[in-house]
MIBA-249141 format. One line per field, with one value per residue: residue in one letter; residue number from 1; x, y, z of N, C-alpha, C in turn. Coordinates in nm, 2 decimals. Layout:
BEGIN
residu (A | ...);
num (NUM | ...);
n_u (X | ...);
n_v (Y | ...);
n_w (Z | ...);
ca_u (X | ...);
ca_v (Y | ...);
ca_w (Z | ...);
c_u (X | ...);
c_v (Y | ...);
c_w (Z | ...);
end
This chain:
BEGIN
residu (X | X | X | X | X | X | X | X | X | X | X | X | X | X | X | X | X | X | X | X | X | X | X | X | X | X | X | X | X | X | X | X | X | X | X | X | X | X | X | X | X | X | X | X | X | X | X | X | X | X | X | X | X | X | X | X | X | X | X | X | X | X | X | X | X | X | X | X | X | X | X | X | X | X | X | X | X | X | X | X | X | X | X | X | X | X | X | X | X | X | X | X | X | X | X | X | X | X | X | X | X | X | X | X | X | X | X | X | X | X | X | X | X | X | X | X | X | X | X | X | X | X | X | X | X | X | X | X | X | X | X | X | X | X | X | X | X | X | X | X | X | X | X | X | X | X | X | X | X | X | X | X | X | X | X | X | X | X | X | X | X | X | X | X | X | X | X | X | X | X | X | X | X | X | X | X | X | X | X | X | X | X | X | X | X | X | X | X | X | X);
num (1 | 2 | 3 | 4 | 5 | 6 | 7 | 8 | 9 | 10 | 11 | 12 | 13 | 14 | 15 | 16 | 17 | 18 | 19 | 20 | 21 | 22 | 23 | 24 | 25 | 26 | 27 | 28 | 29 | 30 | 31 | 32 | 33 | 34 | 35 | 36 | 37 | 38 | 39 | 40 | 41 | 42 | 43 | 44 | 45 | 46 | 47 | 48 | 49 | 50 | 51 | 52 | 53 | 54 | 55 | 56 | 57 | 58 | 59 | 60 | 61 | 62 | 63 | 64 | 65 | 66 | 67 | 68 | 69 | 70 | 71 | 72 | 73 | 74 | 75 | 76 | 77 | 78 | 79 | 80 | 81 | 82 | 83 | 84 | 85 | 86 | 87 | 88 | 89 | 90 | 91 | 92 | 93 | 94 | 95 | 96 | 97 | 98 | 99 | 100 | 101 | 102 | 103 | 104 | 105 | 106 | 107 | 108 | 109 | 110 | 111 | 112 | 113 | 114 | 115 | 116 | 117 | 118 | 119 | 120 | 121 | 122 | 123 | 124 | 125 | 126 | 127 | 128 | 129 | 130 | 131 | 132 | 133 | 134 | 135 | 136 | 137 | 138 | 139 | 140 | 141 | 142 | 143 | 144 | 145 | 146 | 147 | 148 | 149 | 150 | 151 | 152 | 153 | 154 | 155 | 156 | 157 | 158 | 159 | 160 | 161 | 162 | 163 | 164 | 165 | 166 | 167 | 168 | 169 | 170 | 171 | 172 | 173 | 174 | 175 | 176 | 177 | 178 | 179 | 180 | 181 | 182 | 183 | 184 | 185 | 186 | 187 | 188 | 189 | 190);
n_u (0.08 | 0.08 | 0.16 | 0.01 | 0.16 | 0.08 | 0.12 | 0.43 | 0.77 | 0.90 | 1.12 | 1.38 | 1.70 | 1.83 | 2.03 | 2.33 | 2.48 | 2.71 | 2.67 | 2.83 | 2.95 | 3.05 | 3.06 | 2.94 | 3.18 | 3.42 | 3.47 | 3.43 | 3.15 | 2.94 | 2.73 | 2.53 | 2.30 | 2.00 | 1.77 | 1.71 | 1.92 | 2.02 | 1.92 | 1.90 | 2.09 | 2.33 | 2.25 | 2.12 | 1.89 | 1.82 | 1.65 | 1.59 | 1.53 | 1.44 | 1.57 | 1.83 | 2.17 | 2.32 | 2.15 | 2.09 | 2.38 | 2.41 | 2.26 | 2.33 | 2.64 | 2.58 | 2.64 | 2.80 | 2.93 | 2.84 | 2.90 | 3.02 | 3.00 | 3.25 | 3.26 | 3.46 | 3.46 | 3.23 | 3.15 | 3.22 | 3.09 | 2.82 | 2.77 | 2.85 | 2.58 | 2.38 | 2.50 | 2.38 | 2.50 | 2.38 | 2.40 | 2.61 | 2.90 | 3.14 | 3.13 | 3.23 | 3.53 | 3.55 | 3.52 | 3.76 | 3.78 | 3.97 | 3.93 | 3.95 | 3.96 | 3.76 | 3.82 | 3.65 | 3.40 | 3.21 | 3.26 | 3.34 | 3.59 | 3.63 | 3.87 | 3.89 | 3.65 | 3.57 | 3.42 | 3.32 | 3.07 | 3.09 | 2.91 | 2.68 | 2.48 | 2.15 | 1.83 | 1.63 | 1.35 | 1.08 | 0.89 | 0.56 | 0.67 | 0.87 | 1.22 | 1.29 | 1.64 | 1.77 | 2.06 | 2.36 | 2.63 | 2.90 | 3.17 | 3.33 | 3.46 | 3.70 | 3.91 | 4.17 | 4.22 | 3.97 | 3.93 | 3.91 | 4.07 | 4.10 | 4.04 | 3.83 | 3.56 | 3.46 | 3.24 | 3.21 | 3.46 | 3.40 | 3.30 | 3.11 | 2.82 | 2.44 | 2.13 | 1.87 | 1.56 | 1.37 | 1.46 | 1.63 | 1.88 | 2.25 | 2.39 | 2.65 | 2.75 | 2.80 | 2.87 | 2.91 | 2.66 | 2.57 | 2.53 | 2.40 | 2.11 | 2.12 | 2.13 | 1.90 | 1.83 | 1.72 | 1.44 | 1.37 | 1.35 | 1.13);
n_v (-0.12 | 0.23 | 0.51 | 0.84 | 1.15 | 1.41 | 1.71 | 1.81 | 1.88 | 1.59 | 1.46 | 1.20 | 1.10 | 1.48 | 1.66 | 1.89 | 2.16 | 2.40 | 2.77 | 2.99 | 3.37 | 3.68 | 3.94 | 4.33 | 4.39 | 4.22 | 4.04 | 3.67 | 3.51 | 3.23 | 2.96 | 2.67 | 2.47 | 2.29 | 2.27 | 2.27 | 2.23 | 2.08 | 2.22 | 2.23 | 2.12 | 2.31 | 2.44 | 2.57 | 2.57 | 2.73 | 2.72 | 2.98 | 3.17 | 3.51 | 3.71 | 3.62 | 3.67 | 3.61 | 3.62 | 3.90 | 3.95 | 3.80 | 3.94 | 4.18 | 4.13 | 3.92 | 3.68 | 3.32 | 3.06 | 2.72 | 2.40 | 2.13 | 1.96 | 1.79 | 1.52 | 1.51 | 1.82 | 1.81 | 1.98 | 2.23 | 2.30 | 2.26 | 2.45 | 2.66 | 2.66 | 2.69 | 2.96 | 3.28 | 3.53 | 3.76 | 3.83 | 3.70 | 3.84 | 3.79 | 3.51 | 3.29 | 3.36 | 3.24 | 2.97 | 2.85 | 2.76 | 2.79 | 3.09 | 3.14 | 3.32 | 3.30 | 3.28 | 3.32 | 3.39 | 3.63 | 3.54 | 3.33 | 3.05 | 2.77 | 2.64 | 2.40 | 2.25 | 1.98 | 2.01 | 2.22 | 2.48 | 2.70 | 3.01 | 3.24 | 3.46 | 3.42 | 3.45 | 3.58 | 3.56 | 3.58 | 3.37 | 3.23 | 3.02 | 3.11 | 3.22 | 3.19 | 3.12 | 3.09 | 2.97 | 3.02 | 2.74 | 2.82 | 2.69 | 2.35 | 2.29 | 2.07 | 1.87 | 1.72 | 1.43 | 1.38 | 1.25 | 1.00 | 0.72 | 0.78 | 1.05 | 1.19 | 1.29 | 1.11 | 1.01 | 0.87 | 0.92 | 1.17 | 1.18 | 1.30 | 1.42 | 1.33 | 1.53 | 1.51 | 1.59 | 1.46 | 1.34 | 1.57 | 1.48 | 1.40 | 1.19 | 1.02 | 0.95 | 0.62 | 0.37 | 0.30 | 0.15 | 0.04 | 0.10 | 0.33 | 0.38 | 0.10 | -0.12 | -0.20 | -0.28 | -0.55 | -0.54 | -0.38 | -0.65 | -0.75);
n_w (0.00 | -0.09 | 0.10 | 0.09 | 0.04 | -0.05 | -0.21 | -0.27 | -0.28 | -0.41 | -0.51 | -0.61 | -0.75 | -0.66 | -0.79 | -0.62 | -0.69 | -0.73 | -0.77 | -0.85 | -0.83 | -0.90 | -0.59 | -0.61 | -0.49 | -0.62 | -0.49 | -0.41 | -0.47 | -0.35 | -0.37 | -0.27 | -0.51 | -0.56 | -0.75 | -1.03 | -1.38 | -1.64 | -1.95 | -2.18 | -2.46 | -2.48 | -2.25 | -1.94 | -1.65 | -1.40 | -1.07 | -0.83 | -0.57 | -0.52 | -0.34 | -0.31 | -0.26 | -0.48 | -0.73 | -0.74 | -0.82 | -1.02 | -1.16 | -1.20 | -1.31 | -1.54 | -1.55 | -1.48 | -1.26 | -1.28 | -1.07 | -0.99 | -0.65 | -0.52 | -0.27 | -0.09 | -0.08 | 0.12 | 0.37 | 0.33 | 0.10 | 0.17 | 0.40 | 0.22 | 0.09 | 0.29 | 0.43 | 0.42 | 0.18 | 0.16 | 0.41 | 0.54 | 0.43 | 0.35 | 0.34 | 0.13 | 0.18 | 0.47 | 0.38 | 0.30 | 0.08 | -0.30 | -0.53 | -0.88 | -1.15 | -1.45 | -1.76 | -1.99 | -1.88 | -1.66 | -1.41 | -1.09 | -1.07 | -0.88 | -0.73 | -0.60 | -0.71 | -0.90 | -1.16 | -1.35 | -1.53 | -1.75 | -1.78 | -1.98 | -1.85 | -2.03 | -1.99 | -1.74 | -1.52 | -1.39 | -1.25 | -1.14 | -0.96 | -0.86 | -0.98 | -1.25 | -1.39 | -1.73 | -1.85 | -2.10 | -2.17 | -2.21 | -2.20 | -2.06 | -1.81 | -1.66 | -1.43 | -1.44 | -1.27 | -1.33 | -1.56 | -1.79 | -1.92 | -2.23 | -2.19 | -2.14 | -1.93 | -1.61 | -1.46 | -1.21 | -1.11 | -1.06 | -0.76 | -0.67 | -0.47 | -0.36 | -0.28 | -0.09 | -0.04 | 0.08 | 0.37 | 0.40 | 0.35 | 0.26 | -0.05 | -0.12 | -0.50 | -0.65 | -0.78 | -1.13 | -1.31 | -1.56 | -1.91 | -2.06 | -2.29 | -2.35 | -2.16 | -2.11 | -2.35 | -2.45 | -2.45 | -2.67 | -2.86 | -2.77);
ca_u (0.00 | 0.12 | 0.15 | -0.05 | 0.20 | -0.01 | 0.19 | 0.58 | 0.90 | 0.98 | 1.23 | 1.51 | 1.78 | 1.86 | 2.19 | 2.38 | 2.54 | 2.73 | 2.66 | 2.92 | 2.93 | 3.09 | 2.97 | 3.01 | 3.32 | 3.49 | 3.46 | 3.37 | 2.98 | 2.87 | 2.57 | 2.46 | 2.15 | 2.00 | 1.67 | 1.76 | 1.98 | 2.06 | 1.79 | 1.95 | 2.20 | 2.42 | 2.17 | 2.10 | 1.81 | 1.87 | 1.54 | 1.63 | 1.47 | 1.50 | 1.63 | 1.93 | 2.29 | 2.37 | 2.06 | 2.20 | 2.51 | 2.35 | 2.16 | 2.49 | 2.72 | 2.51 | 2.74 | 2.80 | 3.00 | 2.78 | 3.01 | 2.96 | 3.11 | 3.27 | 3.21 | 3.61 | 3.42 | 3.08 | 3.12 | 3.23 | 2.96 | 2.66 | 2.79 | 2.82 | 2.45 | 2.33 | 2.48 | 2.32 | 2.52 | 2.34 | 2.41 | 2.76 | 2.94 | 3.25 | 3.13 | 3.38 | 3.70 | 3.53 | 3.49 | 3.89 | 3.82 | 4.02 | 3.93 | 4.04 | 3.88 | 3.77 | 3.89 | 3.60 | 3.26 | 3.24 | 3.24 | 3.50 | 3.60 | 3.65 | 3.97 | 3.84 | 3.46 | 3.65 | 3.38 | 3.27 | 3.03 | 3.14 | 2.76 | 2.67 | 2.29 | 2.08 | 1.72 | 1.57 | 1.21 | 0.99 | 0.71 | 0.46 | 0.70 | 1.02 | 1.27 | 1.41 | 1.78 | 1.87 | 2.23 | 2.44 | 2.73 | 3.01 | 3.26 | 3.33 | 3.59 | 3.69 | 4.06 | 4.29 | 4.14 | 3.87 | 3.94 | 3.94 | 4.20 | 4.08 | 4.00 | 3.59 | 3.48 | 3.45 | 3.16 | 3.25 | 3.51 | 3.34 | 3.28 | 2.97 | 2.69 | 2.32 | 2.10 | 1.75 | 1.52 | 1.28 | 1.50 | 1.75 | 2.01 | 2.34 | 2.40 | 2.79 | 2.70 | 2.80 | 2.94 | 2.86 | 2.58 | 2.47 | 2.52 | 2.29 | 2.07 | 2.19 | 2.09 | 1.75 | 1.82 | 1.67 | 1.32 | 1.37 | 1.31 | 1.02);
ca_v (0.00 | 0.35 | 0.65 | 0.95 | 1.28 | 1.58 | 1.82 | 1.79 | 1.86 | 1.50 | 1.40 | 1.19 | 1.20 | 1.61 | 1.72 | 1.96 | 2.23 | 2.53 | 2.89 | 3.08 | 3.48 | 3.82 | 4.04 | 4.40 | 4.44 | 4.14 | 3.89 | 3.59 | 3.43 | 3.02 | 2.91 | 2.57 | 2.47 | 2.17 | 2.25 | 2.26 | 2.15 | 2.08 | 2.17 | 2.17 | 2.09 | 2.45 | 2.59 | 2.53 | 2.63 | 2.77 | 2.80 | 3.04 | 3.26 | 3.65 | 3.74 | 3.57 | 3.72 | 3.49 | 3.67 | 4.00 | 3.91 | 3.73 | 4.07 | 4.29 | 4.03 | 3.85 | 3.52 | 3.22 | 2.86 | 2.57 | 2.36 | 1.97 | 1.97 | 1.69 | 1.49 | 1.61 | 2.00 | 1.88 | 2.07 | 2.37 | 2.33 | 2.27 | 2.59 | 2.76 | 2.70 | 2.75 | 3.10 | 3.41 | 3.59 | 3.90 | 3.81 | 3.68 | 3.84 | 3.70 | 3.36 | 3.21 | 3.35 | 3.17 | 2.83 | 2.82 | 2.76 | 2.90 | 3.07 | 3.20 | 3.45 | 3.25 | 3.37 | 3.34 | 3.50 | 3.73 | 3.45 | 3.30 | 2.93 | 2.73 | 2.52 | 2.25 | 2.17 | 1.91 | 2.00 | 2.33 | 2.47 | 2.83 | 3.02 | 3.35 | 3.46 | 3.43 | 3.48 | 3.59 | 3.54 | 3.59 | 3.30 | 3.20 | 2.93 | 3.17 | 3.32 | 3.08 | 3.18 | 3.07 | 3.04 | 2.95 | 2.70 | 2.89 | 2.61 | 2.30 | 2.27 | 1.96 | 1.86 | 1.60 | 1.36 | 1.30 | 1.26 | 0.80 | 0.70 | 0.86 | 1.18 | 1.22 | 1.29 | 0.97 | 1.01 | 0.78 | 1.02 | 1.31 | 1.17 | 1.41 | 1.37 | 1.40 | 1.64 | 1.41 | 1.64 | 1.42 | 1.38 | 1.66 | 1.42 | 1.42 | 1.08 | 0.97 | 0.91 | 0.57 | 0.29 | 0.30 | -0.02 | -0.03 | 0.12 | 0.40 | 0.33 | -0.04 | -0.23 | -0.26 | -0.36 | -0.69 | -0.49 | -0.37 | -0.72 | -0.83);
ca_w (0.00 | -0.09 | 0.15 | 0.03 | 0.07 | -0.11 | -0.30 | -0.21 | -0.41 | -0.35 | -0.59 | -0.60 | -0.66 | -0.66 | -0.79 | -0.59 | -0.78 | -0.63 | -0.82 | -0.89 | -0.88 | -0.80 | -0.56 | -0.65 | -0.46 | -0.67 | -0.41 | -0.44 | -0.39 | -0.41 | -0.32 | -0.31 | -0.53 | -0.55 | -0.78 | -1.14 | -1.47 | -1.82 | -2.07 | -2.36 | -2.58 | -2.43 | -2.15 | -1.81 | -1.57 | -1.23 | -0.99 | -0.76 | -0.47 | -0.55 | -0.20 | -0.28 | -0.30 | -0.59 | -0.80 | -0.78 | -0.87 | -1.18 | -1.26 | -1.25 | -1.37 | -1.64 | -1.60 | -1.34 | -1.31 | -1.24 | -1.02 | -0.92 | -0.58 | -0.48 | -0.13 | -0.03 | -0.02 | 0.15 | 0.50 | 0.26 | 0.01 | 0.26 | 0.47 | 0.13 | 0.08 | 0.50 | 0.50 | 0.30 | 0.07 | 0.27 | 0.61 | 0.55 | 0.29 | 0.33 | 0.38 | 0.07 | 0.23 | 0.56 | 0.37 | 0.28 | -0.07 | -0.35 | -0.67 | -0.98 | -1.25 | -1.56 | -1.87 | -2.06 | -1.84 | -1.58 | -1.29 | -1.03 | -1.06 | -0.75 | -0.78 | -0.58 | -0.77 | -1.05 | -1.31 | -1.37 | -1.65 | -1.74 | -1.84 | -1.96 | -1.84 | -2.17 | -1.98 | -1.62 | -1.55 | -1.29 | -1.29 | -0.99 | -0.87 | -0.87 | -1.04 | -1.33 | -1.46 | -1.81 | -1.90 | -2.21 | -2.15 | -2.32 | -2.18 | -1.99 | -1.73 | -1.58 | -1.33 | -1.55 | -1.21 | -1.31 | -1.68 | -1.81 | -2.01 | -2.34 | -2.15 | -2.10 | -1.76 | -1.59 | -1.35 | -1.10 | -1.06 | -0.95 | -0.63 | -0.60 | -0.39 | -0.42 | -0.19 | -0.04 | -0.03 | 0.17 | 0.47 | 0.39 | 0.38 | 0.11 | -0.05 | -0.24 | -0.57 | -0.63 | -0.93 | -1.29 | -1.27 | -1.64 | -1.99 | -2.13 | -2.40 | -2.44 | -2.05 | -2.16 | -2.53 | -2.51 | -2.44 | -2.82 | -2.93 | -2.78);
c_u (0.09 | 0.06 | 0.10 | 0.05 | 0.15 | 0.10 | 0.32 | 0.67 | 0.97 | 1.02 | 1.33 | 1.59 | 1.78 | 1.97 | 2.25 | 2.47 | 2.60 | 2.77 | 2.75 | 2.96 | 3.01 | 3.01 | 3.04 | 3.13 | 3.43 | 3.48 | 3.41 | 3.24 | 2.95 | 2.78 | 2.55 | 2.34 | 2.11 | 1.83 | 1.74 | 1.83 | 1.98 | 1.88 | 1.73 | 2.05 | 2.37 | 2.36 | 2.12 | 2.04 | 1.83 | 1.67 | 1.60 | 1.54 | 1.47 | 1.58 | 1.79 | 2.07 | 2.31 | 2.25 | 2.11 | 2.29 | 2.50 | 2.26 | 2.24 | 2.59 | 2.68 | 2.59 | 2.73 | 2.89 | 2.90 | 2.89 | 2.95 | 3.12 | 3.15 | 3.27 | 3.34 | 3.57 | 3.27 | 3.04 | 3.08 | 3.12 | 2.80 | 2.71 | 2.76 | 2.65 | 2.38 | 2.35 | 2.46 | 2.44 | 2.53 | 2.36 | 2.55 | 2.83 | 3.08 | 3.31 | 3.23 | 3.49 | 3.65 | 3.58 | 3.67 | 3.88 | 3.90 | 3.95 | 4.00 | 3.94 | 3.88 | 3.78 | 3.72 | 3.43 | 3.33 | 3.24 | 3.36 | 3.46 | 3.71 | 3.76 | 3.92 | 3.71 | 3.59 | 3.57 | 3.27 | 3.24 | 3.03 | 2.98 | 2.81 | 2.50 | 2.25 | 1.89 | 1.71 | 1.45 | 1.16 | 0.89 | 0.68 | 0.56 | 0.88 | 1.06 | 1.36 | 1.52 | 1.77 | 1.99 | 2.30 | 2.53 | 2.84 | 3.12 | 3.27 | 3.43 | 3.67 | 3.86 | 4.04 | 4.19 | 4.05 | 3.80 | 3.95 | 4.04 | 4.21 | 4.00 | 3.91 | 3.63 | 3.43 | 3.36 | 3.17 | 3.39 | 3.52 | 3.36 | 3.18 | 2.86 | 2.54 | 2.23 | 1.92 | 1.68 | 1.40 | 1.32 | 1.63 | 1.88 | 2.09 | 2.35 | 2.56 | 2.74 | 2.81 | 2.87 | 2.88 | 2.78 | 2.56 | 2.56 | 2.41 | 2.26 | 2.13 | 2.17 | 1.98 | 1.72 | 1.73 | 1.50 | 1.26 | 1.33 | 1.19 | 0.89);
c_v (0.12 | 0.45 | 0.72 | 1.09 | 1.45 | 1.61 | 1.85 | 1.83 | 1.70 | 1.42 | 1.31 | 1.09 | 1.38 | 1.57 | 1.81 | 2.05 | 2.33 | 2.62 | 3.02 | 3.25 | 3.55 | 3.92 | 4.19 | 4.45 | 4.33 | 4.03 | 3.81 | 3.53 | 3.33 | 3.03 | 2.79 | 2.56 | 2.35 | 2.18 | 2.34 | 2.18 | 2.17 | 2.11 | 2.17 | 2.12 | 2.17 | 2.53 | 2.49 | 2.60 | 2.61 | 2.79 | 2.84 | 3.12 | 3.42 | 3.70 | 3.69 | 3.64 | 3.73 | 3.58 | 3.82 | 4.03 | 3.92 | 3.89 | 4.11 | 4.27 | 3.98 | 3.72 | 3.49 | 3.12 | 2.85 | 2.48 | 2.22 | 1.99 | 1.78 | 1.61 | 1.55 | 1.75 | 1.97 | 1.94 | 2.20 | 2.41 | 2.38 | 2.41 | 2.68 | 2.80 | 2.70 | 2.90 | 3.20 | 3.46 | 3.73 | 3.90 | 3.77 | 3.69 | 3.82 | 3.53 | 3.25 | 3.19 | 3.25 | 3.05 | 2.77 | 2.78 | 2.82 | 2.93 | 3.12 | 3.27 | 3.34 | 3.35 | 3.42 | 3.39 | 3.55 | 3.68 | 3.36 | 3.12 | 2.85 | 2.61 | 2.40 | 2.14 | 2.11 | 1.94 | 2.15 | 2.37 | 2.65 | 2.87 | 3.16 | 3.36 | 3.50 | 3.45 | 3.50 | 3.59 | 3.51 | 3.49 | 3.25 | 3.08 | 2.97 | 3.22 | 3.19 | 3.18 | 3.06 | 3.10 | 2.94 | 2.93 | 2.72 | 2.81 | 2.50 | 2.25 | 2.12 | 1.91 | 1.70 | 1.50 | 1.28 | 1.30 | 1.03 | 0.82 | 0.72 | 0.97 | 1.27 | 1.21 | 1.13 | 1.02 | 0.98 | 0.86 | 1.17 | 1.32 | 1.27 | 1.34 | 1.43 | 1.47 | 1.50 | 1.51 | 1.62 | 1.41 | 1.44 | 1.61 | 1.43 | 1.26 | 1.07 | 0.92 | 0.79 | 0.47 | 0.28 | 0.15 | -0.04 | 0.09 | 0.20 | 0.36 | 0.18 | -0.15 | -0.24 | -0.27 | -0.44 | -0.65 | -0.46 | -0.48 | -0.80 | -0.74);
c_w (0.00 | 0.01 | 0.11 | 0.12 | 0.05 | -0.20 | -0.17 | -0.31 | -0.35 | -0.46 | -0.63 | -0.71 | -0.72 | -0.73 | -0.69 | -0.69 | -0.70 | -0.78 | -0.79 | -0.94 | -0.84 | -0.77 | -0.59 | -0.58 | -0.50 | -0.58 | -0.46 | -0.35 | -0.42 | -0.30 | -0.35 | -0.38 | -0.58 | -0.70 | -0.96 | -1.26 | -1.60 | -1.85 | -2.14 | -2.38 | -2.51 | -2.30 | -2.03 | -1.71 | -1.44 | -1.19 | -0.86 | -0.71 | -0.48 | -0.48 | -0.22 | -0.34 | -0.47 | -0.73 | -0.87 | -0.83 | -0.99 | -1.25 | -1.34 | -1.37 | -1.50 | -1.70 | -1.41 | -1.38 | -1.21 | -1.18 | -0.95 | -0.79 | -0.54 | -0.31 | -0.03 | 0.02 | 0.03 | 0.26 | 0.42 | 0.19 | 0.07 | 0.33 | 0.33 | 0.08 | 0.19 | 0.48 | 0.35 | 0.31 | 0.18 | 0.38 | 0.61 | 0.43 | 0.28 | 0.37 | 0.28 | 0.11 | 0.32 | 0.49 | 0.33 | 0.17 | -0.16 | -0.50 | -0.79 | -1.12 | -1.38 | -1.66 | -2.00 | -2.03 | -1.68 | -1.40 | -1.18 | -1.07 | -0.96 | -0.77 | -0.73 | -0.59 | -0.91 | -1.15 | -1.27 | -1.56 | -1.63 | -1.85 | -1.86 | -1.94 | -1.98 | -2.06 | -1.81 | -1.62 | -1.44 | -1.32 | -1.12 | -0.93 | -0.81 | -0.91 | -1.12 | -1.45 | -1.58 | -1.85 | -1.98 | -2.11 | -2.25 | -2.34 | -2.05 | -1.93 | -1.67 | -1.53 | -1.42 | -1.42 | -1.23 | -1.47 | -1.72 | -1.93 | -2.15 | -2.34 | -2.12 | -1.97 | -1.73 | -1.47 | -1.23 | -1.03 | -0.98 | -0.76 | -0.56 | -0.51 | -0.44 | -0.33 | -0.21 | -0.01 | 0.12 | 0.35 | 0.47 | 0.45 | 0.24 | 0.09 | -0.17 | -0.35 | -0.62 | -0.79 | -1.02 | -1.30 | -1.43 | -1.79 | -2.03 | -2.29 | -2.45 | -2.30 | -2.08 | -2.30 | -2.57 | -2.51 | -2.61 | -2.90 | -2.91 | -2.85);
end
């Protein structure tokens, strides 16, 4: 027998993502975000809160990195998304991260996220459930680490985690179990 929950964001899994901006005194601002993703080809939707540092940023700025953190940064990361932007504006220096100015948008990149996606904002938009950011992926970053022996991002490398919405737990994302488009092959023949 199934539970009956009503109307929930109850998802899983999440991604975790950390949002990458400057505030106007060049500092740097991340933010964890867990509600979002690819959704296209080059573009990637952010749902975001207005109130948030990371927004403004994105007004002024009109760029971000998308950043998969890895389980190695997840004190840093989860503090990065616990403390406001506005209430602690030098919560980055806090986290002992480091970063470095990408060359190609107006956004910092965090040496220790292994895969970072360098955006410029292409849309903002107020709708009833928020404020959804579009942003072109101008470039994709990724640390030699977590590269396979003919140089693609090897997943299982990341060592990212995923964010549980239901009991706001993080979870290690885990072994490559299967093959896309090709473990359920034999479905094709019947």
């Amino acid at each position: 027998m199934k539970k009956d929950f009503g109307v929930k964001p109850y998802l899983f899994p999440m991604p975790t993502y950390m949002i990458g901006t400057y505030n106007e005194d060049d500092t740097v601002d991340v933010m964890m975000m867990a509600w979002g993703g690819i959704c296209a080809e080059d573009m990637v939707a952010l749902n975001l809160e207005e109130d948030h540092k990371t927004v403004a940023n994105l007004r002024k700025r009109g760029a971000f990195t998308l950043a998969v953190p890895g389980t190695d940064t997840i004190k840093q990361s989860d503090y990065l998304g616990t403390a406001s932007g506005n209430k602690f504006p030098d919560k980055f220096a806090v986290s002992g991260l480091h970063a470095e100015k990408s060359s190609r948008v107006d956004a910092p990149i965090i040496s220790e996220y292994p895969l970072t996606l360098e955006c410029e904002v292409v849309q903002m938009e107020e709708e009833p459930y928020g404020l959804r950011v579009l942003g072109k992926i101008v470039n994709v970053l990724a640390d030699e680490e977590v590269l396979d022996d003919k140089g693609r991002i090897d997943a299982g490398k990341l060592n990212t985690f995923l964010f549980d919405q239901m009991r706001h737990g993080y979870y290690a994302v885990g072994e490559k179990i299967g093959l896309a488009w090709n473990i359920g092959a034999e479905y094709l023949k019947k």
